[in-house]
C-alpha positions in Angstrom: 12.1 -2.9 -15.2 10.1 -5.0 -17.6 8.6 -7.1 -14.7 7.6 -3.8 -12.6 6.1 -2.5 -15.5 4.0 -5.9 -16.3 2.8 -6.3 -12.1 0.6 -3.0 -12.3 -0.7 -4.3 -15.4 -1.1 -7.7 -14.2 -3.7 -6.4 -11.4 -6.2 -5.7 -14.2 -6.4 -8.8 -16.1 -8.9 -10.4 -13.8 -11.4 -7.8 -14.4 -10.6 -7.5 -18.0 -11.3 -11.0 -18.3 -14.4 -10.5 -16.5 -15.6 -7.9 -19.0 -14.9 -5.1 -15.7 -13.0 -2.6 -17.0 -13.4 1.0 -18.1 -13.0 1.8 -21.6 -9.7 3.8 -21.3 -8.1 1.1 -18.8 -9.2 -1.9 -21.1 -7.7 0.0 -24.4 -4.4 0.6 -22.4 -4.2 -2.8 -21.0 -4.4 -4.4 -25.0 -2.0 -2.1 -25.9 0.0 -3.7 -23.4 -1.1 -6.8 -24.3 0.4 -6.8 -28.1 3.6 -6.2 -26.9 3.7 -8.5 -23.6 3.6 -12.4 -24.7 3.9 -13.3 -20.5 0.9 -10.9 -19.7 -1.3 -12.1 -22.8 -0.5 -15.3 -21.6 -1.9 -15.1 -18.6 -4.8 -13.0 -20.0 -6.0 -15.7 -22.1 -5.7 -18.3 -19.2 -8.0 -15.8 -17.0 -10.3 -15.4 -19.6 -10.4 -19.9 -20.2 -11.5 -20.0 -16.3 -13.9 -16.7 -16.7 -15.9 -18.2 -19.7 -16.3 -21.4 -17.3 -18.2 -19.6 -14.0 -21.2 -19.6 -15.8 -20.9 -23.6 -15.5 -20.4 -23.3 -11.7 -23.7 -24.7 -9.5 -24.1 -22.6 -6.4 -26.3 -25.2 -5.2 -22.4 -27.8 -4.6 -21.1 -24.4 -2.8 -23.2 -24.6 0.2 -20.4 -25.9 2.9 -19.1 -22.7 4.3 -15.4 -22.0 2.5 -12.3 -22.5 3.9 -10.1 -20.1 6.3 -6.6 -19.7 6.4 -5.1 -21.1 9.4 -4.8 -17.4 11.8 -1.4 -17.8 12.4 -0.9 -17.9 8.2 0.0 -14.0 7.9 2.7 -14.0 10.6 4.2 -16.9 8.9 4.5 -15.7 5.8 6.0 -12.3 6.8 8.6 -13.8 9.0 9.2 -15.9 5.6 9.9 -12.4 3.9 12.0 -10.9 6.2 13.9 -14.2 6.6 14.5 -13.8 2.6 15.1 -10.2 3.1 17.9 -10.8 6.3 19.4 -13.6 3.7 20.1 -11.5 0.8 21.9 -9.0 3.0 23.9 -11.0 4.5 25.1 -12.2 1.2 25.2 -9.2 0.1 27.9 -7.9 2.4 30.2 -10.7 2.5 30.6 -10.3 -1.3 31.3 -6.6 -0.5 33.8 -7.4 2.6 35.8 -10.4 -0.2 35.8 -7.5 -2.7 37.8 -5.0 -0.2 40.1 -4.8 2.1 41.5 -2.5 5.2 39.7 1.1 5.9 37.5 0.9 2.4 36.0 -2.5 4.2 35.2 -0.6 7.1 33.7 2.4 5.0 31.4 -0.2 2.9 30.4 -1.8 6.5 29.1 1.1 7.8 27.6 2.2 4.7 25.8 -1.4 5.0 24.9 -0.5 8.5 23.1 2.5 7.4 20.8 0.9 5.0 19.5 -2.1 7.2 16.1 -1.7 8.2 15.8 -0.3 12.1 13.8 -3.1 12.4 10.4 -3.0 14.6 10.8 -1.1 17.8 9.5 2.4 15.9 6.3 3.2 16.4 3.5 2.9 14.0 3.1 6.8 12.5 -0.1 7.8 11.8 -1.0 9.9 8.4 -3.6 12.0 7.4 -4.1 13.7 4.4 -5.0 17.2 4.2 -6.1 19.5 1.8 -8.5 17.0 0.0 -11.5 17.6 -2.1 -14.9 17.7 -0.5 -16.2 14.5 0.5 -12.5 12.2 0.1 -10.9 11.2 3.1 -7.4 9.7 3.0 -5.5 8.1 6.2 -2.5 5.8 6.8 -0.7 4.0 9.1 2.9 3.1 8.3 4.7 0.2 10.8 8.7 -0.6 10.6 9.1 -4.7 9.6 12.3 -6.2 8.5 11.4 -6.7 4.9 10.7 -2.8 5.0 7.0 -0.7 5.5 3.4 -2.0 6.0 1.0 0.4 5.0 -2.1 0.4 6.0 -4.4 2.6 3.7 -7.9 4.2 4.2 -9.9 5.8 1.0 -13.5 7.1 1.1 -15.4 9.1 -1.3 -13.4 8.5 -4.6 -15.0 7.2 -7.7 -16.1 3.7 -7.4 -14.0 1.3 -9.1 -10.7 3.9 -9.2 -7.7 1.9 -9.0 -5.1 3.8 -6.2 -1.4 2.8 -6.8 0.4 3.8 -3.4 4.4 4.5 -3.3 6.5 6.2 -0.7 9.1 8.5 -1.4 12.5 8.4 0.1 14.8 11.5 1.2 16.3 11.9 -2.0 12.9 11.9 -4.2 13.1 8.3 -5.5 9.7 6.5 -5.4 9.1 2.7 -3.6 6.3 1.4 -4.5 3.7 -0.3 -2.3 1.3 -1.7 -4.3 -2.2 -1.2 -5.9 -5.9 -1.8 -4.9 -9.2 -0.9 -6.7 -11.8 1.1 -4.5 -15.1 -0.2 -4.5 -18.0 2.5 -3.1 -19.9 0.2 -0.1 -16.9 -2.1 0.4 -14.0 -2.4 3.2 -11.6 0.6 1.5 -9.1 -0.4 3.5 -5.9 -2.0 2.6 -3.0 -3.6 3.6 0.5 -3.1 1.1 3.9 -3.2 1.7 7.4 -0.9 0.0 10.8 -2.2 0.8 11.5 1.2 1.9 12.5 1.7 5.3 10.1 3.8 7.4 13.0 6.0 8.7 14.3 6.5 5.0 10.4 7.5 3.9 9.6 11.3 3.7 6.2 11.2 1.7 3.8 8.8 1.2 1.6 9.5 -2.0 -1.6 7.9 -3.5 -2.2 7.8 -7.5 -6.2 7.9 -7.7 -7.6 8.1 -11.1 -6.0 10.8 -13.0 -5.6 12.9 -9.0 -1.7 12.3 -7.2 -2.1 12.9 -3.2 0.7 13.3 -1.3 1.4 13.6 2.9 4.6 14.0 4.6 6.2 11.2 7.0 9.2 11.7 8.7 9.4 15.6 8.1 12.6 16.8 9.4 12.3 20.5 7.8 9.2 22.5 6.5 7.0 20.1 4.2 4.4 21.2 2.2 0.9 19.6 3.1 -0.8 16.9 1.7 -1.3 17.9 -2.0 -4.0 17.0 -4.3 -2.5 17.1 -8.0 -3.6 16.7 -11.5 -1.0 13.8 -13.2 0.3 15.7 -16.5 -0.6 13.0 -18.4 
């Protein structure tokens, strides 16, 4: 739990380090800080490399930079899912040593049920309704092995919000899929990733600032709309 709590604080230190953060986010992220010796590690090793850009000469950076290869991407998510597949399997022959007769055939099909269905669903389509004036929200959610992709689209939030995007499974619980920081001008789109299956996901839900918008996926009975939400905090 420790290390889920320290990864969405972890996404900050670069701009803190860089002197780009809000007031409210930068006095959260030292609190954090005084109690986190891993994260203030890695704070002050940001900050050591920020204090030297000043240094850099733009005129040695004329060369055009480097490109990862193209096939890069597919690589490393067939690296993923590889790990993903690995862990199962060992997974379920420690469950089938453990038992024995019909409750090995009960925990085998029970296994069965939470393997991904792997890529042959369609990519589903999301769109957000209900939203404030001016703030558009879409998604695109696509079946891998390791879990969901997630494809996200924001325009016409606050510049510099960070949105923290989970999807929620039939029984409530929340997967998350990772956090990205809109910028008004720049591409808003972005690609994350949940471990949660797509045909497990009912809800897919975007923290923006202190607003929580949620759409349905996989709706098998009446679902309320795509809500816009003030956070109780």
């Amino acid at each position: 739990m420790k290390a889920e709590r320290c990864r969405e604080w972890r996404t900050l230190l670069g701009a803190y380090a860089l002197g780009d953060l809000a007031p409210a986010e930068r006095a959260g992220l030292e609190a954090h800080l005084d109690g986190c010796a891993q994260c203030r590690a890695e704070a002050a090793a940001l900050g050591d490399v920020a204090r030297l850009l000043p240094l850099a000469d733009p005129a040695r950076f004329t060369d055009p930079a480097p490109q990862p290869a193209p096939e890069l991407a597919e690589r490393v998510a067939a690296a993923v899912g590889g790990e993903h597949r690995s862990k199962r399997r060992r997974r379920g022959r420690r469950i089938g040593l453990a038992l024995s007769g019909a409750t090995a055939a009960v925990a085998a099909g029970l296994a069965l049920f939470v393997l991904p269905t792997g890529g042959g669903d369609p990519v589903q389509h999301v769109e957000f309704g209900s939203l404030p004036a001016g703030i558009k929200i879409y998604a695109a959610l696509e079946p891998h092995a390791y879990g969901t992709e997630v494809r996200m689209y924001v325009k016409g939030v606050r510049s510099g919000t960070l949105c923290r995007v989970y999807l929620q499974g039939p029984r409530g619980e929340k997967m998350p899929a990772g956090t990205f920081r809109y910028r008004w001008g720049d591409d808003s789109t972005a690609v994350l990733s949940s471990a949660l299956d797509l045909s497990r996901t009912r809800a897919i839900g975007v923290h923006a600032g202190n607003r929580t918008f949620v759409a349905p996926v996989n709706a098998t009975e009446p679902t309320a709309s795509a809500s816009d939400q003030e956070e109780a905090t």
